[in-house]
N, C-alpha and C positions, 0 to 999 in steps of 0.2 A: 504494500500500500504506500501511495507517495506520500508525502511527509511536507512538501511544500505546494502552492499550486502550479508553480511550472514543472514537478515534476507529474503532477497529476494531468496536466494539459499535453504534455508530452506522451503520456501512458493512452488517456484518451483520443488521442492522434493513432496512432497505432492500433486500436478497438477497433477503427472505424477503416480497415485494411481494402476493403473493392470501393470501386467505385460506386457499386450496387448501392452500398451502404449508405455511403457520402450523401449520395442522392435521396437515400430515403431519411434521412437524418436532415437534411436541406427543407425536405418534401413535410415532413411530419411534423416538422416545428415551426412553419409557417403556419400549418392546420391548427398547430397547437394556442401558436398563439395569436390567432384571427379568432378560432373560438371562444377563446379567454375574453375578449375583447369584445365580442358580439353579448358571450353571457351575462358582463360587467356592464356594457352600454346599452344593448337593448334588451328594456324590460321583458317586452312581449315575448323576445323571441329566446330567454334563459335553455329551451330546449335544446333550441338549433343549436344554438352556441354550443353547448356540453357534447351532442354528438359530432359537430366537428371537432372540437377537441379531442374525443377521443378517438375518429378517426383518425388524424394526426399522430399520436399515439400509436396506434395500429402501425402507421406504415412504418416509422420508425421502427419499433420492433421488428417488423419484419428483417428488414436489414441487421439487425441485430441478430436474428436467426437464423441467418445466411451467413454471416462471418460468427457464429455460434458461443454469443460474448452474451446472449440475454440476461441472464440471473446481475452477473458482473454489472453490467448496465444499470439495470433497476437497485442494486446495493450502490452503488458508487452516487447513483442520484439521493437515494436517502441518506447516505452521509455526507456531501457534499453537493448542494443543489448547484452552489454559486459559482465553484469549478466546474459544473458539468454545463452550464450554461456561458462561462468563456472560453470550454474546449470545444461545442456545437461550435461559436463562430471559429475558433481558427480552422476546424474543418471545413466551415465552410468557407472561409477565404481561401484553404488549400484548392478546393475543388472549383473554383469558380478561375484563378491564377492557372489551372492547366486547363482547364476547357476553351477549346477556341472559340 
């Protein structure tokens, strides 16, 4: 377990190994938090918001269960949300930096 958050950012660089992943990890945390957003802003629609959210969620795992890190993933987010949400962006600057 890393011990600082650059080496936690570094480890979670490395989880996120295909591209498959990148992308659903890109993919799922946009869902994630456009549903946060919808749940929080609009009243009416608390529903919609929550299931996109968790489709978000969804896809993200998947990719998780392709480079077969799931359990790891969801442990490393309950003890560190706030690393795990500045290692999402540098993968996703990695992955956007090599796609043409």
């Amino acid at each position: 377990m890393a011990s600082t958050a650059e080496e936690f950012i570094a480890e979670h660089i490395s989880e996120h190994r295909s591209t498959f992943n990148q992308w659903c990890l890109f993919i799922g945390d946009t869902g994630m938090v456009a549903g946060a957003l919808i749940a929080i802003v609009r009243a009416g629609h608390r529903l919609v918001g929550v299931r996109i959210l968790l489709a978000g969620l969804g896809v993200a795992s998947i990719g998780h269960i392709v480079d077969r890190n799931l359990v790891r993933a969801f442990r490393d987010f309950l003890t560190h949300p706030i690393w795990v949400v500045r290692g999402d962006l540098a993968v996703t600057r990695l992955l956007f930096r090599r796609s043409p």
